[in-house]
N, C-alpha and C positions, 0 to 999 in steps of 0.2 A: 434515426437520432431522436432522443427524446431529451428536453430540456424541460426541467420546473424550478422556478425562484431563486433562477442564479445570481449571484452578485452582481448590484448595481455602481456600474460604473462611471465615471463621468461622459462619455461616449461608446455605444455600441456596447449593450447588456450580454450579450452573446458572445461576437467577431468583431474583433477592433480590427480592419485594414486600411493600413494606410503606404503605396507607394509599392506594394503586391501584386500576386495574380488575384486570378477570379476566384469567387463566393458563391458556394453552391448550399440550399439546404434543400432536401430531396426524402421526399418520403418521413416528414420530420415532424415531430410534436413539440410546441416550444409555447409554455405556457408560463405567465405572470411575470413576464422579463422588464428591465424597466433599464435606462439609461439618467443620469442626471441632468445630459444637455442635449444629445440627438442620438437617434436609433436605437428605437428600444432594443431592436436584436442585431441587429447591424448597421455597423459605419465602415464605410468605403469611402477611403481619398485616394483622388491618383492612382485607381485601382483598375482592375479587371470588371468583368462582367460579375453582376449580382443575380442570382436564380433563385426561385421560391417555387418548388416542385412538387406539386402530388402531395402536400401538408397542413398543417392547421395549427394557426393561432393565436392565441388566447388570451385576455390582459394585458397586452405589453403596453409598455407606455414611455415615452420622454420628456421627459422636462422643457425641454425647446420643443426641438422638430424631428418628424418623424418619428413616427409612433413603431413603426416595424422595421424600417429603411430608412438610412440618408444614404444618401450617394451625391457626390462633388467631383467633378473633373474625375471619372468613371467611366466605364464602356457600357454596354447594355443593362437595363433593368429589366426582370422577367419575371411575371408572377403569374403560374399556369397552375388549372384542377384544382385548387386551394382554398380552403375556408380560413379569412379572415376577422375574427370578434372581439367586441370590447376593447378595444385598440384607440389608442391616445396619444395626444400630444398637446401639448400646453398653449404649445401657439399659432405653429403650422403643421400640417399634413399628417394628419390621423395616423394613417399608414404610412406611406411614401411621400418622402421628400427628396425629390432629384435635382437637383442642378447643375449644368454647364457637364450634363454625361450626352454618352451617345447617342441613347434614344432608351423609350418606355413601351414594355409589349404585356398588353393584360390579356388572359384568355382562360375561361372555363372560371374567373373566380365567384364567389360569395364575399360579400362584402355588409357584416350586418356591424350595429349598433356601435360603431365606431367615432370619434370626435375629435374635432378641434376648432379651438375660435374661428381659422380659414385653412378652407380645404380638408374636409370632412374623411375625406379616404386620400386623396392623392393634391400634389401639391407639387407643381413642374413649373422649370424656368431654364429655359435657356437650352430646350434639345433639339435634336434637330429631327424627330420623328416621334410619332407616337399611336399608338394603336390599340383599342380597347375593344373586345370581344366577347360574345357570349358572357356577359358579365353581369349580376344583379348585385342591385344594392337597397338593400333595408334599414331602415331605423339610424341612418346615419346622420348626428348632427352636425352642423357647423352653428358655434355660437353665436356668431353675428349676422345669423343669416345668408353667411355663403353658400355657395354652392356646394354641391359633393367635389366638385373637381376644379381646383384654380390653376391657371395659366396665365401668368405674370406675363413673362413674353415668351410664350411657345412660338418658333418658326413654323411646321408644320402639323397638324393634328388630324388623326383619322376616327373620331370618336363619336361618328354618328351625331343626335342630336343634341348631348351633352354639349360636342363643339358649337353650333350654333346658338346654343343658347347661354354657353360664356360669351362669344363676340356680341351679341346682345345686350347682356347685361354689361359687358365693359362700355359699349357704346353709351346705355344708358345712362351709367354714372359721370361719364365724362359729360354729357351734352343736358341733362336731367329734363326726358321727357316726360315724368310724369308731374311736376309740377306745372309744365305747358300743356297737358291734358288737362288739368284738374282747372285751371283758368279758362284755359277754351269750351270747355265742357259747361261751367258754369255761367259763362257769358251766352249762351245759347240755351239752356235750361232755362233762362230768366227774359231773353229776348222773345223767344216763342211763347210768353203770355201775352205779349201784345193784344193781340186777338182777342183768346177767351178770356182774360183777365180783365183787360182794361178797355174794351171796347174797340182797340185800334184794327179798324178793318183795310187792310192794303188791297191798291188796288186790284184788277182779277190779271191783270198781264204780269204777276208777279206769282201766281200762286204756284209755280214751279218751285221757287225759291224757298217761301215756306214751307211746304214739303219735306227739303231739305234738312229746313233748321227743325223741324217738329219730329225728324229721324236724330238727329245729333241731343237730342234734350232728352233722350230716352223715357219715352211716352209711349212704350211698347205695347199695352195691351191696347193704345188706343189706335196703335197704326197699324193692328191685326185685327181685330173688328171694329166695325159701328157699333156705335153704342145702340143700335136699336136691333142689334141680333145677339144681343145678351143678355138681354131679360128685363126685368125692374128693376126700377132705381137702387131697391136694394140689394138682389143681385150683384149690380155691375159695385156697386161699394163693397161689398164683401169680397167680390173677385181683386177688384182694384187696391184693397189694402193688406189681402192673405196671399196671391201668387206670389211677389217677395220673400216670406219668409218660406211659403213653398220649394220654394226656387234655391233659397240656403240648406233646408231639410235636405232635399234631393243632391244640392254639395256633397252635404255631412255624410248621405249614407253612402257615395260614389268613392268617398276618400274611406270610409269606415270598411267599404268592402275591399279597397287598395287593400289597406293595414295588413284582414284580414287573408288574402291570400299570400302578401308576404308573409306572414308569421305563418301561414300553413305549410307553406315551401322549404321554409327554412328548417331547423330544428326548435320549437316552439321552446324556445329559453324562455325566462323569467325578464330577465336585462332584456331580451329583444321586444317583448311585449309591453315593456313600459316604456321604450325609445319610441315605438310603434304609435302606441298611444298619444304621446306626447306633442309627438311630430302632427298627429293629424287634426288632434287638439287645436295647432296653432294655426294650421293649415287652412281649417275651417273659420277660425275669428277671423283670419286675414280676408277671406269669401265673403264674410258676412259684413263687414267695416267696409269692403267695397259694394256690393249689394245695396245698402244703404247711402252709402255717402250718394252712390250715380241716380237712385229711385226715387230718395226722400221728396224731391220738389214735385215730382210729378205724378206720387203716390198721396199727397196731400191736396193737391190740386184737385184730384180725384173724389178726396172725402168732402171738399170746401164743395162739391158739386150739390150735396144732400142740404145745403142753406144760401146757395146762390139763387135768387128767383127774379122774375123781372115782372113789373107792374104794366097791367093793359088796362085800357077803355073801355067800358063793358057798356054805359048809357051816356052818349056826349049830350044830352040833355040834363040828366042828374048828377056828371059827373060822378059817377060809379065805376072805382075799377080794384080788378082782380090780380093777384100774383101768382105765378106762376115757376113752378122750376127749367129754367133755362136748361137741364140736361134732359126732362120729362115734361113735356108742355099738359103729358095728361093728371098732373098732380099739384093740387092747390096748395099752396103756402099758405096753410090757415090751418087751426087745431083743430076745428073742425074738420080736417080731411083724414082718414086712417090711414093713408100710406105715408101723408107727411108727419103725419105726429111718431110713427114709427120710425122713421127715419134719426127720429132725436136720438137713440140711444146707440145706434150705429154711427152716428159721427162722432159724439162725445167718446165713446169708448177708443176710436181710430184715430180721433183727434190726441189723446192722450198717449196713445201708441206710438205715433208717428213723431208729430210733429214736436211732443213734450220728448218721450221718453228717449227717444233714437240721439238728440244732442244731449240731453244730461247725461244718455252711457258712452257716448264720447267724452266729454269731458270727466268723465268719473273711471274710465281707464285712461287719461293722457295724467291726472292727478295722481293715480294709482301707479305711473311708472317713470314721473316725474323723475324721482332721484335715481334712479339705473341711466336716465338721456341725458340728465345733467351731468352727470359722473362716467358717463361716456362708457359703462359699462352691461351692453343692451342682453336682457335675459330672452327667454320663450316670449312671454306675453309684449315687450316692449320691441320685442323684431314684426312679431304680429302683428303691430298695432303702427309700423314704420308709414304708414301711407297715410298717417293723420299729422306725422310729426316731421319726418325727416327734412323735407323742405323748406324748414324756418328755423331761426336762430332761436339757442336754448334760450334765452328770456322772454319770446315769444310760442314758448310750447301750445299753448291754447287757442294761436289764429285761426287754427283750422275751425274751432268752435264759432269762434263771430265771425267768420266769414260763409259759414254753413248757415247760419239763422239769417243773416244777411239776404243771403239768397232764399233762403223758405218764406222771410215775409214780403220780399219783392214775387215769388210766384205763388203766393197762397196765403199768406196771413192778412195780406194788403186787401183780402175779398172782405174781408170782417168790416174795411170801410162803406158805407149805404150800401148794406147787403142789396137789395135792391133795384136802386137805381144806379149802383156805383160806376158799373160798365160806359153807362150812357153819358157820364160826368167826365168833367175834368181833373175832381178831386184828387182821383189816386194816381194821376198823372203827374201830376206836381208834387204829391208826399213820395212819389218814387225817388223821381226826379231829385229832391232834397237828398234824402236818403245817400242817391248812388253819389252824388257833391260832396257830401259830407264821409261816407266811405274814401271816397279817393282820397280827400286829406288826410284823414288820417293813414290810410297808407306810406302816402310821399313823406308825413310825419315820422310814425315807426320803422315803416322797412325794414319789416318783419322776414324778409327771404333771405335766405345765405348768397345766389348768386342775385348779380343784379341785371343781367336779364330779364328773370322771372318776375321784380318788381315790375318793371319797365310794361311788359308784357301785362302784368294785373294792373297798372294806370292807365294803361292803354285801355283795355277791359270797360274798366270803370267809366274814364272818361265816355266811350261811345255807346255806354249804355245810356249812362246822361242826356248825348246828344236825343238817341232813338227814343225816352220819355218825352226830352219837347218837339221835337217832330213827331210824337207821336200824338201831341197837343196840339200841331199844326193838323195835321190827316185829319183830327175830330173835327178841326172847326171847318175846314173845307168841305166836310161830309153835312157838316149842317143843314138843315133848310130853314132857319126860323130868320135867317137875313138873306137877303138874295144879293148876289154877288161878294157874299163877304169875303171867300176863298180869294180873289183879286184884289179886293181893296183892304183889306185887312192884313190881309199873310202877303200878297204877292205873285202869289201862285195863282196860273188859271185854272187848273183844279187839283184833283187832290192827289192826280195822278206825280205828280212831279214830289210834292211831300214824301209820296212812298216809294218814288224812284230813289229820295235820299235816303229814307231808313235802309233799302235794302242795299245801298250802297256800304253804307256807315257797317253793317253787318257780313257785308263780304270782305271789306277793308278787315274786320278783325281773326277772317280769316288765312289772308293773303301776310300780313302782317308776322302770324302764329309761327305761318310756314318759315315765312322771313328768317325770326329768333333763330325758328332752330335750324335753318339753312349754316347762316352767321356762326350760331355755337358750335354747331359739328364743324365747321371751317376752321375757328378757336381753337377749338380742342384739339384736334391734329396740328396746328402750327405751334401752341402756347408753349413756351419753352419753363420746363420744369425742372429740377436737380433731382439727379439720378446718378444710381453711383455707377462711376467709372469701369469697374471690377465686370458689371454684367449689362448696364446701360438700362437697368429698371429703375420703375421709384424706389427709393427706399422706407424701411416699414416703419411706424411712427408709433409705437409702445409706449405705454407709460407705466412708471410702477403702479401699484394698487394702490398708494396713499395717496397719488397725486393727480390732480384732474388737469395741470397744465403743463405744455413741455419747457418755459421757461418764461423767467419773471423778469422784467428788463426796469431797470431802475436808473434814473436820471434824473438830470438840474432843472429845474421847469425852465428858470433864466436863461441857460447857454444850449442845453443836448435837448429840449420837445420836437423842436421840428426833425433835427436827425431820425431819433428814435422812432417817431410818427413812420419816416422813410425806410427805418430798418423793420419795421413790425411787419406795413402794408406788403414791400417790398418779398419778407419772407412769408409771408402769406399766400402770394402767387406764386413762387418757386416750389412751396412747401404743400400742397392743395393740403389740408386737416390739421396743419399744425396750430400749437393752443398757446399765445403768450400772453400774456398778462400784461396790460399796458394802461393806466391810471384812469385814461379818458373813457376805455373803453369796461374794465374792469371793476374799478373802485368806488363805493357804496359807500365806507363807514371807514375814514383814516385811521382809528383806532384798530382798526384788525387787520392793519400792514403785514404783522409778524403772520398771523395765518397765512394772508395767503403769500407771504414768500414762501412757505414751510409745503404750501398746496401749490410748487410746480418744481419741476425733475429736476431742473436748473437755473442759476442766478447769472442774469447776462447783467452788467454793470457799465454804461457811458460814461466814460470818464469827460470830463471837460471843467472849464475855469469855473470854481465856486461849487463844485459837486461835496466836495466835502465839510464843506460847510455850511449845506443844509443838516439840519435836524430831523429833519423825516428819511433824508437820504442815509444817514448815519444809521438811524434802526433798522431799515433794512439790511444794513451791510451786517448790523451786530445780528441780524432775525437769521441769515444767509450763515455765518459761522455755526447759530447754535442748533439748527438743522441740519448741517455740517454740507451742504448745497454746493455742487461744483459751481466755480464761478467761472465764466467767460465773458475777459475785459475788452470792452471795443474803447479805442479812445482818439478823439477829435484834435486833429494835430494842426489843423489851419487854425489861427490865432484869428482871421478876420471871423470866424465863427463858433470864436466860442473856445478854439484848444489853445493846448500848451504839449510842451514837451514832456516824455513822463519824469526828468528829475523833478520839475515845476509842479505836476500832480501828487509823485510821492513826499515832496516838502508839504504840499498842503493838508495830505494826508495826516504828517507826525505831526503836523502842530495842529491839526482839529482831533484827529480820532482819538483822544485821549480819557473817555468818558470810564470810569472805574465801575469794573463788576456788573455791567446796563442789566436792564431785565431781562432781552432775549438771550443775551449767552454771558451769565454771572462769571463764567473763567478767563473772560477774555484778559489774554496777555499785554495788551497796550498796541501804541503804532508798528510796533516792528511784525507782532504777529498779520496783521491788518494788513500791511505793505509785503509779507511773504506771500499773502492768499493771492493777493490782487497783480502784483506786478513780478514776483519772481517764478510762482510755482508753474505759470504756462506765459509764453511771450502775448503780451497785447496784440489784437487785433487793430490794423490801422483802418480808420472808417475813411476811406475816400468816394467821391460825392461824383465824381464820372463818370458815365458810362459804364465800357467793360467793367474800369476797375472797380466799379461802387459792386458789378457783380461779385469779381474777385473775394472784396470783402463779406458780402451774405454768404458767398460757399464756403470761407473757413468759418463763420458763425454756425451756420448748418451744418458744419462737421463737425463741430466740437459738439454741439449739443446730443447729435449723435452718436457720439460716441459716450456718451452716458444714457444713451436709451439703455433699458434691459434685454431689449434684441440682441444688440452688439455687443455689449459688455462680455455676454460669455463666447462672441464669436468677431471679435474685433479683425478679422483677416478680410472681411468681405471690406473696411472700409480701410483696407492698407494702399488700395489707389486712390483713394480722395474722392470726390464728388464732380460729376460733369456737367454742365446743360449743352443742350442740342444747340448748335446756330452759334454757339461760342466763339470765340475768337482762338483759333487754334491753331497745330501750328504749320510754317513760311518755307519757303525752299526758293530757289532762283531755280529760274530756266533755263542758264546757260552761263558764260563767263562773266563774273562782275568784279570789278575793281573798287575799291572804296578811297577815296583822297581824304587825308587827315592834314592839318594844319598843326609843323611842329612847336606852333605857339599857344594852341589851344590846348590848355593843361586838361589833364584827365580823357582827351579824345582816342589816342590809340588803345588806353585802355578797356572802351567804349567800344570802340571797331571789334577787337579782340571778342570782348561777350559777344556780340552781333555775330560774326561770323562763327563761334562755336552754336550759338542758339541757331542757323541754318543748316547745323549738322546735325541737330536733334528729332524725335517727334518717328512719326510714320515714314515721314518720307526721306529718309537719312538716305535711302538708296539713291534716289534719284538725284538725290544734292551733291552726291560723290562725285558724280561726272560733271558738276558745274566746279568748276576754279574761281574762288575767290580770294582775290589776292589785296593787302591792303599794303597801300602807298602814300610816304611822303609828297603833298601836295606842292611843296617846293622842286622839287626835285623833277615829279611827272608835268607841270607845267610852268616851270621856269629853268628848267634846268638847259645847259647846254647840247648836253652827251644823253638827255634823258629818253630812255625807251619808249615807242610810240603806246599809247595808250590802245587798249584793246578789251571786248565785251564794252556790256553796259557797263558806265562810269556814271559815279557817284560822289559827291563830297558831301560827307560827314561833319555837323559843324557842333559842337558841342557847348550848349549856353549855360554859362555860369558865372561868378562873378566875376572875371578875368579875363573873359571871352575876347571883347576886343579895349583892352587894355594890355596890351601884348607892347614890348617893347620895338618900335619902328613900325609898329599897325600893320604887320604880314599878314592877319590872320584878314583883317579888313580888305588886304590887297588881292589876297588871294581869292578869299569871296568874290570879288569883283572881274578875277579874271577869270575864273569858272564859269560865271554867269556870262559872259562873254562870249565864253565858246559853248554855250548851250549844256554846260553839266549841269543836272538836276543837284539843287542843295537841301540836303534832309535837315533840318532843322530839331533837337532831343537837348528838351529844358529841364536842367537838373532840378529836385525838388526836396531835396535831402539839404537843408541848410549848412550839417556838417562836414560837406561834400562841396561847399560852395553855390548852394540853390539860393536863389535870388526872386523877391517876385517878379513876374513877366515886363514887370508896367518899368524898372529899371534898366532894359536894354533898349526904350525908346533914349534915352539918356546918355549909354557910353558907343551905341551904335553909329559910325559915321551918318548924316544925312543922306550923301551921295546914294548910298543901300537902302535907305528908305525912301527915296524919291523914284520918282519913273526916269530912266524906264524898268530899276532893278525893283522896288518896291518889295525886299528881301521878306519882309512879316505877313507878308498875304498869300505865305506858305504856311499853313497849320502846325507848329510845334507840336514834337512827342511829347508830353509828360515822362520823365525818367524817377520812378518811384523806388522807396529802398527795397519795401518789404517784400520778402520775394516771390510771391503772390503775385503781386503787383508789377513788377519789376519784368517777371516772364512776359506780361500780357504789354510789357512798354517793349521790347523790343522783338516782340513779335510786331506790334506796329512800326516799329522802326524798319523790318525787313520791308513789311507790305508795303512802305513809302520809298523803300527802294527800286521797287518794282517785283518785288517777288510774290509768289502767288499761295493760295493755302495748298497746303498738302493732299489735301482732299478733290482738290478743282477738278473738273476733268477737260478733255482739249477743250471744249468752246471756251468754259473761265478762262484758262489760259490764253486763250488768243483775242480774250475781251480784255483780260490786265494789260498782255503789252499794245494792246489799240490806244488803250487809257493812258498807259506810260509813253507815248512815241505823241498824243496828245498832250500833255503834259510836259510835255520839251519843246514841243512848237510853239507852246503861249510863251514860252521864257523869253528872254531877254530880244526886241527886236528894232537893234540897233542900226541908223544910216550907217552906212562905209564912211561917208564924209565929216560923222560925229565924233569930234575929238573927245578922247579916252577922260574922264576927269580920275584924277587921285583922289582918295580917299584921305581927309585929315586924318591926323593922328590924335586921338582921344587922350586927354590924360588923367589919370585919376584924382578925383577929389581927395 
């Protein structure tokens, strides 16, 4: 079969299958095919097996995903003896995009010069095997720096050490050890000058320790030789400031010769040879940016050695004395000497090299790719260049620079102090000291790091570098001879040994500490409950168009909705780990250019609450949000104690403020009615409730609407046709066996209460098991007052349903009966209506029409936890799935131990109840009567 520049079609440029057999191409040429949303040459749903046999490749490309392959709910993928090239995808998986099929089997392929933002050649989720063989790959990008091959959530993988080094890199991202490296690393670069820097000599029961840290500060050439089996002074400085960039050369030509026998192997294309190049281009800055960033301090330290000198005694009669260089005692620090006046032009020269040049080309490529990290869209040089940036918040792109010079002049610039005599002082003791005080504030100030561990972790840093400068000020004075016994009466210390038992304390603390973070993070990271969609149980992927740098712009009354909003931003920020919203405090620079950036994010989420429309700033953005034509998604604040109203109450406030003719940001606008179509007819409002699960509830219909105008979903909106899930959720109930429910035929709206109950225990995963539990619901007169009435059997329960009428019941039955349940030990579930048009009352109203008798001991009815019963039905699922679990029912999921801990709880929970003398006469309950 041979195929060139066949019709591009919305799916699968080649074979559109869907709900067929299997897809074979065999022996096939199939060149410049292209799809408009997945596989470039095939799509397979609900299919057979997909085979790519004995063939060859060429240009294909899709729009979404899969550049050569999708496969969804499929049988096996197979792609054997095959050359695959110049193969695309827009967003995922070069080549192959599999999900939720049977398994992936690669073997004998070529896989050159192939692309995609994520997963460069292949791009799996959700198989249950996978196997990669005898397989090369060349020149293949991923734009954002992924990997050749992502696995979202693969179950099993056999792919050598590709697979190791995705679980790696997924580890890394979740836990971010390389910002706890680049701290810990730095705090011991700058601690192991103690010594030769500042004169702090510890005492010798410690020099194991030091060892240590003088191996951690990467001081390499100087912990493979002595300095005196290396030569002269100027020697050891030419070695000491050229094996670095050695040492990148020798990178460059190791990855130049990769390049080179890939493109010899393969068919030496034109396209292969500039991926090739490209790749190893970036490969190499990325070698070189680390290189440096780890060397700088202690390649500078090295050149400060050629004007460090120390002053001696030469006539204690004439006081005559000489200097000398502290690394070469055989070279006088005088013009007169020719190896030290030689020496001037080798440090200046290395001094300009190192310590100038290396942070200005830091900072002149974090400037240089400033607007691709701001804009969220990372090219070659700005992925390269990820180890200066990615760990700090885009208004802090350049920390990595002052925090680099930071450390260069605490281990080397600080020698410029009494070249000298400086070591022997206390001077540079105390200008550290300052220094590392004044760095900490401004960190705890800025808080420059995206997590806040990492802060945590560099105050920590800071702070005990501080300490080890004045303990390093105690050790000197201890060391003294020119008072006798000062180290005692001065300091405290009987000598100096105890000083430097605390420095090396304070230095092992920040390693014990390091460990700590990321002990803790890695613990986080596996527990931290995130949304993820229902459909596959991954995260979902966070796109944004190409005009817009945020996923949605949240606009609100400062007066009534800040603090919510504050709730819903933060809130969706840790469900959402990357997501981008635009929020006043956090965002806004210049009021004047509101319209911009609503127009710069995907979506317009809107807090409705009392007086929102009647701001004037809140108003141009609703008009900024029309004329950008911006989905909106309405959340709105329905407790009046905080700020809501009902939405008639919002849309009247609406038509009688939004009436501003032809505004600047959208001159067409039709008046209130168009404004009240956007906002409260075209999608139902979002109810923002502040509880627990339910405040959840509300963030995952916010996170799915928003998603569903990413441009991910947009052209494949079936992935989010189950909704959104977190892990740990509240999910759903079943009984373990026969339950009865008692309803009070006074209490209006409660059988119809029971009725959803017992249909919601016959939903969810465990409907099987629920089948063989009987729940049966029964008149509570009838089962415990009745004459002829049938003995009660299973767990028993009375249902009592609060609302305004609850116990305003004519003859107070529903009071009595309460009373005589609790009597005989039936659990009473308590489910407080909150829908006012329903009869929802505030809570604080049934201390009011409730008999005392029920609130006093020994019944003390309210020191059972009310359900919340909410309308929205979001909300509403997650209220009487509580209501089950307070009847004793268990989750779906439990396995026997849960179970046999729920009914330990529920059989404890009926023995605190009611524990009445036999000889305690019964009291009646009055009859309440309405106001």
């Amino acid at each position: 079969m041979a195929a060139s520049s066949p019709r591009s079609g919305a799916r699968g440029g080649v074979v559109y299958s869907q709900s067929s057999g299997a897809v074979a191409l065999i022996d096939s040429t199939v060149t410049n095919c292209s799809a408009d949303w997945d596989g470039g040459v095939v799509y397979s749903q609900s299919s057979g097996a997909v085979t790519l046999t004995r063939s060859t490749v060429t240009g294909c490309s899709a729009g979404t995903r899969g550049g050569v392959v999708y496969a969804v709910y499929s049988g096996a993928v197979s792609l054997t003896n095959s050359t695959v090239m110049d193969c695309s995808a827009e967003r995922i998986g070069g080549v192959v995009r599999a999900v939720t099929s049977e398994s992936l089997s690669v073997a004998g392929v070529a896989f050159i010069n192939n692309s995609a933002p994520s997963g460069s050649v292949l791009y799996l989720d959700e198989l249950d095997r996978s196997s990669i063989s005898d397989t090369s790959f060349a020149g293949n990008i991923a734009g954002n720096g992924a990997a050749l091959l992502s696995y979202p959530a693969l179950a099993r993988t056999e792919c050598g050490r590709y697979g190791a080094v995705l679980r790696l890199a997924r580890s890394e991202s979740q836990v971010g050890f390389q910002p706890k490296f680049k701290i810990l690393v730095s705090f011991y670069q700058v601690a192991a000058t103690l010594g030769p820097v500042y004169g702090v000599h510890l005492h010798k029961d410690f020099t194991r320790w030091t060892n240590f840290v003088d191996a951690i500060s990467f001081d390499l050439l100087g912990l493979a030789y002595p300095n005196a089996c290396i030569g002269s002074m100027r020697d050891r400085i030419l070695i000491a400031a050229l094996w670095p960039i050695a040492a990148i050369m020798l990178g460059g030509t190791a990855l130049a010769c990769y390049a080179l026998t890939e493109w010899l192997l393969s068919d030496r294309t034109e396209n292969l040879r500039r991926g090739l190049i490209r790749n190893a281009q970036s490969r190499l800055l990325y070698l070189a940016i680390i290189v440096a960033y780890l060397l700088l301090p202690s390649v500078s330290r090295a050149i400060f050695k050629a004007k460090q000198c120390e002053s001696y005694d030469i006539n204690v009669f004439s006081g005559e004395r000489r200097s000398y260089l502290v690394a070469d005692l055989k070279v006088l620090c005088s013009a007169a000497d020719v190896e030290y006046r030689g020496l001037d032009a080798y440090f200046w020269a290395f001094f300009v090299l190192w310590p100038v040049l290396v942070p200005l080309a830091f900072f002149s490529l974090l400037l240089w790719i400033r607007p691709e990290v701001v804009s969220q869209r990372v090219g070659d040089i700005a992925g390269a260049c990820r180890f200066l940036w990615r760990d700090y918040e885009p208004g802090f792109l350049f920390w990595e620079v002052v925090d680099l010079l930071r450390k260069l002049f605490l281990a080397s610039l600080v020698l410029f102090i009494n070249i000298e005599h400086g070591s022997s002082k206390l001077l540079r003791l105390v200008v550290a000291s300052v220094v590392s005080a004044l760095f900490l504030a401004a960190l705890a100030l800025a808080r420059p790091f995206k997590q806040s561990d990492d802060l945590f972790l560099a105050c920590i840093a800071n702070l005990l570098l501080t300490c080890c400068f004045m303990l390093g000020t105690v050790v000197k004075l201890c060391e003294s001879a020119a008072y006798e016994d000062m180290c005692k009466t001065l300091v405290g210390f009987d000598s100096a040994r105890g000083a430097s038992a605390f420095v090396i304390a304070l230095t092992a603390a920040m390693l014990i500490i390091s460990l700590l973070v990321v002990v803790l993070k890695t613990a986080s990271a596996v527990r931290m409950p995130t949304i993820r969609l229902a459909s596959s149980g991954r995260p979902p992927v966070l796109e944004l168009p190409p005009e817009c740098h945020f996923h949605g712009f949240i606009s609100h009354s400062w007066g009534t909705g800040q603090d919510q909003t504050h709730t819903v931003v933060r809130r969706l920020q840790l469900l959402l780990p990357g997501v981008r919203i635009w929020l006043d405090v956090d965002n806004l620079e210049d009021v004047s250019r509101l319209e911009e950036s609503v127009a710069d994010a995907m979506s317009f989420l809107v807090f409705l609450s009392v007086g929102y429309f009647r701001s004037f700033n809140c108003r141009r953005e609703l008009y900024a949000a029309l004329g950008s034509n911006r989905p909106f998604i309405p959340i709105f604040e329905a407790d009046a104690a905080k700020g809501g109203a009902s939405l008639a109450v919002l849309q009247a406030e609406c038509r009688e403020n939004c009436v501003e003719a032809a505004p600047d940001a959208y001159p067409s606008y039709g008046g209130p009615d168009e404004m009240i179509r956007r906002i409260f007819w075209e999608t139902e409002p979002i109810v923002w409730v502040r509880v627990n699960a339910f405040q959840l509830e509300s963030l995952k219909a916010v996170a799915l609407r928003m998603l569903l105008h990413s441009p991910y979903y947009v052209s494949d909106p079936a992935e989010l046709a189950d909704g959104v899930m977190v892990p740990g959720e509240t999910g759903p109930f079943a009984f373990g066996g026969p339950v009865t429910i008692l309803v009070c035929r006074g209490n209006r709206g409660a059988f119809h209460l029971a009725e959803e109950v017992k249909k919601t225990a016959g939903k969810g995963r465990c409907s099987a098991a629920t089948s063989a539990a009987v729940v049966v619901i029964r008149e509570a007169e009838e089962a415990l007052e009745g004459a002829n009435a049938a003995p009660l059997s299973g767990h028993v329960v009375l249902l009592l349903y609060l609302n305004e009428k609850t116990f305003l019941d004519p003859g107070g039955a529903v009071a009595r009966l309460v009373q005589v349940a609790m009597d005989r030990r039936i659990a009473v579930v308590l489910v407080h209506e909150q829908d006012p048009s329903c009869g929802g009352v505030p809570f604080r109203n049934y201390f009011q029409q409730t008999p005392q008798v029920l609130q006093q001991q020994p019944y003390k009815l309210y020191d059972t936890v009310a359900v919340p019963l909410y309308p929205a039905p979001e909300h509403r699922k997650v209220s009487l799935r509580l209501v089950l679990s307070g009847m004793g029912a268990v989750p779906c999921d439990a396995g026997p131990l849960r179970r046999r801990w729920q009914l330990l709880r529920r059989r404890m929970a009926i023995a605190r109840l009611v524990r009445r003398r036999p000889a305690e006469p019964r009291q009646e309950p009055q009859q309440m009567v309405q106001p």
